[in-house]
N, C-alpha and C positions, 0 to 999 in steps of 0.2 A: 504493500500500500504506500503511496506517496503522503509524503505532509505538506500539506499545502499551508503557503505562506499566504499572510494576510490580504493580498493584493491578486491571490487567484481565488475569489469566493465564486466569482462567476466560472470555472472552473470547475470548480470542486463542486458543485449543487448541479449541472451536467454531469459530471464522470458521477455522484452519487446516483442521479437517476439509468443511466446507462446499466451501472451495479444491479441494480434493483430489475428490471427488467430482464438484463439475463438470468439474474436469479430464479424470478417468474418463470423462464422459458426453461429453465432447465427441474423446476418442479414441477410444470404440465407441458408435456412436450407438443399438446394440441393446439398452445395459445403460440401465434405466429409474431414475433416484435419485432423480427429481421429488420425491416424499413424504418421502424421508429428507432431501434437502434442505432442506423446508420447515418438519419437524419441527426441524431443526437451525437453523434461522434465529429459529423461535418461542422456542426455548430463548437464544438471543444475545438477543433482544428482551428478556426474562424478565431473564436476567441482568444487561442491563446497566441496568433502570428499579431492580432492587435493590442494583446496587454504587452508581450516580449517587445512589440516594434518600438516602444514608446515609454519605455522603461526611466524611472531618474534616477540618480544616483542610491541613494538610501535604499530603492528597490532590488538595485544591483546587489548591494550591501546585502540583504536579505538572502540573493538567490546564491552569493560565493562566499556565505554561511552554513547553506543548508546540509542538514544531517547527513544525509543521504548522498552529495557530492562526490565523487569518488574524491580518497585523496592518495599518500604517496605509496602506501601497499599496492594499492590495485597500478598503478601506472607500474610499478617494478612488476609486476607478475604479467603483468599482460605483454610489454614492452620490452623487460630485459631478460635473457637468461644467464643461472648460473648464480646470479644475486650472492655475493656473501660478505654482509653485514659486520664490520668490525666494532667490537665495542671498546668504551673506554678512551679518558683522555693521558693516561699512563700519570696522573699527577693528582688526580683527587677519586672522581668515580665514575660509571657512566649514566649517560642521560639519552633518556628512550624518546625523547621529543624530536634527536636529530638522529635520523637514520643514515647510516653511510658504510659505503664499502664499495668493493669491486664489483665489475657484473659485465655482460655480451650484452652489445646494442646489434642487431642484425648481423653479430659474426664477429664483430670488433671490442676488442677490450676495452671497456672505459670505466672511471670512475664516476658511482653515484651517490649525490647526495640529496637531502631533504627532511622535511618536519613533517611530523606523521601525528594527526589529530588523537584519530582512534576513533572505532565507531560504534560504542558501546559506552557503560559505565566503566566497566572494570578496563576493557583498551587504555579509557579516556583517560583514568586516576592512572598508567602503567605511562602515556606517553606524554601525562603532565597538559592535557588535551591541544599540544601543539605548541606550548611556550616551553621552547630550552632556557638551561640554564648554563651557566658558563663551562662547565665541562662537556653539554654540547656542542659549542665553540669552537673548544679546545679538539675535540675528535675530530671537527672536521677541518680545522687546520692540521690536525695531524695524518690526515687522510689525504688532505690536500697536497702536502712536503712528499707524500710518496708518487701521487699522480706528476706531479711535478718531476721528480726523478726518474722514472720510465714513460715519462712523455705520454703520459694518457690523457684523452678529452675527457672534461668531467664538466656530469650532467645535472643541474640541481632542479629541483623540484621544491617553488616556496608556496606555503602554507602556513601563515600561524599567525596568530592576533598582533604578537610581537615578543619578545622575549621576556622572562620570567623576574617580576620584578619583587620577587622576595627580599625579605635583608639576608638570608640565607645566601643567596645570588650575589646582591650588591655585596657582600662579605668577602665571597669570593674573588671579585673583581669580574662583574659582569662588562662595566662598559669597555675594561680594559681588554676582556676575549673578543664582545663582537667588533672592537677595530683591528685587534691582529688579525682575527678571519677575514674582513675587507680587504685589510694590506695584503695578505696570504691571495686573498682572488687575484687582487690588482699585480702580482709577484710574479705568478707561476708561468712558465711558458711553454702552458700546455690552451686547447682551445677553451676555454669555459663558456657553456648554453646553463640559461635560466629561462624559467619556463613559473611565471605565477601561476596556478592551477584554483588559488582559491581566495586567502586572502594573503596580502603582502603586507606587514606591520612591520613600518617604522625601523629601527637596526637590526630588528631581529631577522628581517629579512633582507636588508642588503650584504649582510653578514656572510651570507651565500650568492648575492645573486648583484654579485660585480664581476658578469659575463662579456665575452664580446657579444655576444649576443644576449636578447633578453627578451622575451615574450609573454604575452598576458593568456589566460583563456578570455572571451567575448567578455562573459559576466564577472572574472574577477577582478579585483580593488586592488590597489598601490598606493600608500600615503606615509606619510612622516608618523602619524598618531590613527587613532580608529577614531570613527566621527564623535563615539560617546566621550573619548579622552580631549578629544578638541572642542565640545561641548564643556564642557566640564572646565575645562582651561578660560575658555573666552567667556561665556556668562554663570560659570557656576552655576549649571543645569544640565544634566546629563542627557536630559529629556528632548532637549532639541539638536540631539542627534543629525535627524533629517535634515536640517536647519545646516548643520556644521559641513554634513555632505555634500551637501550642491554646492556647496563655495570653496569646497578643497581637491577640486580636480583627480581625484582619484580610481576614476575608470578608464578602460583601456583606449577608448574613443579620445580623451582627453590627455593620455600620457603618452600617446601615439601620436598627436598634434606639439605637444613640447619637447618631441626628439627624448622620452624619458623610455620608452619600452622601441625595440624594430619590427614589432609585428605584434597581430592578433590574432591567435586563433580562436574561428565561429564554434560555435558550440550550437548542439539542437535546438529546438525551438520548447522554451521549457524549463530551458539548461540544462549542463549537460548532465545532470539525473536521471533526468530523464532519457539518455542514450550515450552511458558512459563507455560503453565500448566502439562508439563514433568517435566519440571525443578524446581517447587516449591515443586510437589509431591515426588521426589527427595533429596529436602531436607528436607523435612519433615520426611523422613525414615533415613536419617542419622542424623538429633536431638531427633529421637525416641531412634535409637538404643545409643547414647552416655547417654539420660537419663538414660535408663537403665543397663548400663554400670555403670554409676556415683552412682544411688542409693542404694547400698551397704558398699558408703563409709560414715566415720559420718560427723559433719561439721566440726571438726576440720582434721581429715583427708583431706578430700576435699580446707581447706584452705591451709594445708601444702603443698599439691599434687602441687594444682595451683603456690603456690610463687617458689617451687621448678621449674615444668618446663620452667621457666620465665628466675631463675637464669642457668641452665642447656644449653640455647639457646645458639651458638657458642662455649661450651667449646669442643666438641669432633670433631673440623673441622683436 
């Protein structure tokens, strides 16, 4: 069953009746719905190409939220084989919120990484529901120094509200890991693709995702804070949310116009929940094509390229 967000009611009281209906047909096989069915499915179709066309931000917000999203499990299973996952930052402990290791992209070795929600209770409380903490960090700089030494591309995959703002965290020295993982992206001279899949928060996720390349899905967000942290910030109201979102340019539309992401990938009509093995296949064809786009250039090239596009960001507004 799908959970629908508050902005598909029209939606959802369709596919209810739709429910109900087959249900009828299938406890007296004599009553005929077929056409009422169909009529009822064209009208969800209808509906939902003009609630998605016309989306605003905050709605965005909602749909590269939702439960049911795929997030970094399913792209590694579907997308890589071989996957194996190293744990530990070898200096304190490990953190199940950043997943990373080695893995085959279509035959080729590369390095993957990413923040893995969870999609459950117990997942969610095991991977910290997507916010690392600084030995997250730490793994995947240290993951990264080997990619970097046998010249592997690494593929990151961001997810997560932002990083883990415990004093447990801050104790550790959070903001001091996620800038050596920046500096560590911005370093290595191997290709680095990011790929936002769901939500992009603030360092937590540029920590990973200072790629030559960088990509959104349709529906996912990128911003400095989440709109309730910049609500909260500017009128001390968390409530106007909405309000924070449409003014902080943080969908793919809007970070694809400021030179901040090189592409978008569409997602079904729906999101991609609705059709998440469209959608990872998907992006599978646009980290295929940017590898080999990238593999022509050497690693000092490729490290020049990446720091340049970084510095490049806003100056031609």
């Amino acid at each position: 069953m799908i959970n629908y967000l508050d902005f598909e009611k029209p939606i959802s009281d369709l596919e209810g009746k739709i429910h109900e209906l087959k249900k009828l047909k299938s406890e007296d096989e004599s009553i005929d719905t077929s056409e009422e069915i169909g009529r009822l499915e064209t009208r969800v179709r209808e509906a939902m190409e003009e609630i998605y066309a016309k989306l605003n931000p905050w709605q965005k917000t909602q749909v590269s939220r939702h439960p049911q999203r795929p997030h970094f499990i399913d792209y590694a299973k579907r997308l890589f084989a071989d996957f194996t996952p190293l744990a530990g930052d070898r200096k304190f402990a490990e953190d199940a919120a950043i997943q990373a290791g080695f893995a085959r992209f279509r035959g080729e070795p590369v390095v993957l990484i990413g923040q893995e929600k969870g999609n459950d209770t117990k997942s969610r409380i095991k991977h910290n529901f997507g916010s690392p903490r600084p030995e997250g960090y730490r793994k995947a700089i240290r993951i990264m120094e080997m990619a970097d030494r046998f010249g592997l591309p690494v593929i990151s995959l961001v997810d997560t509200a932002g990083a883990y703002p415990g004093v447990g965290a801050e104790e550790r020295g959070q903001a001091e890991a996620i800038a050596r993982s920046t500096e560590m992206c911005l370093n290595i001279k191997a290709p680095v693709i990011s790929v936002v899949i769901g939500e992009g928060g603030s360092g937590g996720a540029i920590a990973i995702a200072t790629g030559n390349r960088v990509y959104m899905l349709e529906h996912a967000i990128y911003s400095v804070i989440s709109p309730e942290g910049a609500a909260s910030i500017l009128w001390r109201d968390s409530s106007r949310a909405k309000e924070a979102a449409s003014n902080m340019k943080i969908t793919a539309e809007d970070l694809k116009a400021l030179g901040v992401i090189d592409g978008i990938i569409p997602e079904p009509i729906g999101g991609a929940h609705r059709g998440p093995e469209t959608v990872i296949d998907q992006t599978g064809d646009t980290i295929a094509g940017a590898l080999k786009e990238l593999s022509v250039l050497s690693g000092e090239d490729l490290r020049k390229a990446r720091r340049q596009k970084f510095l490049d960001i806003g100056r031609n507004l």
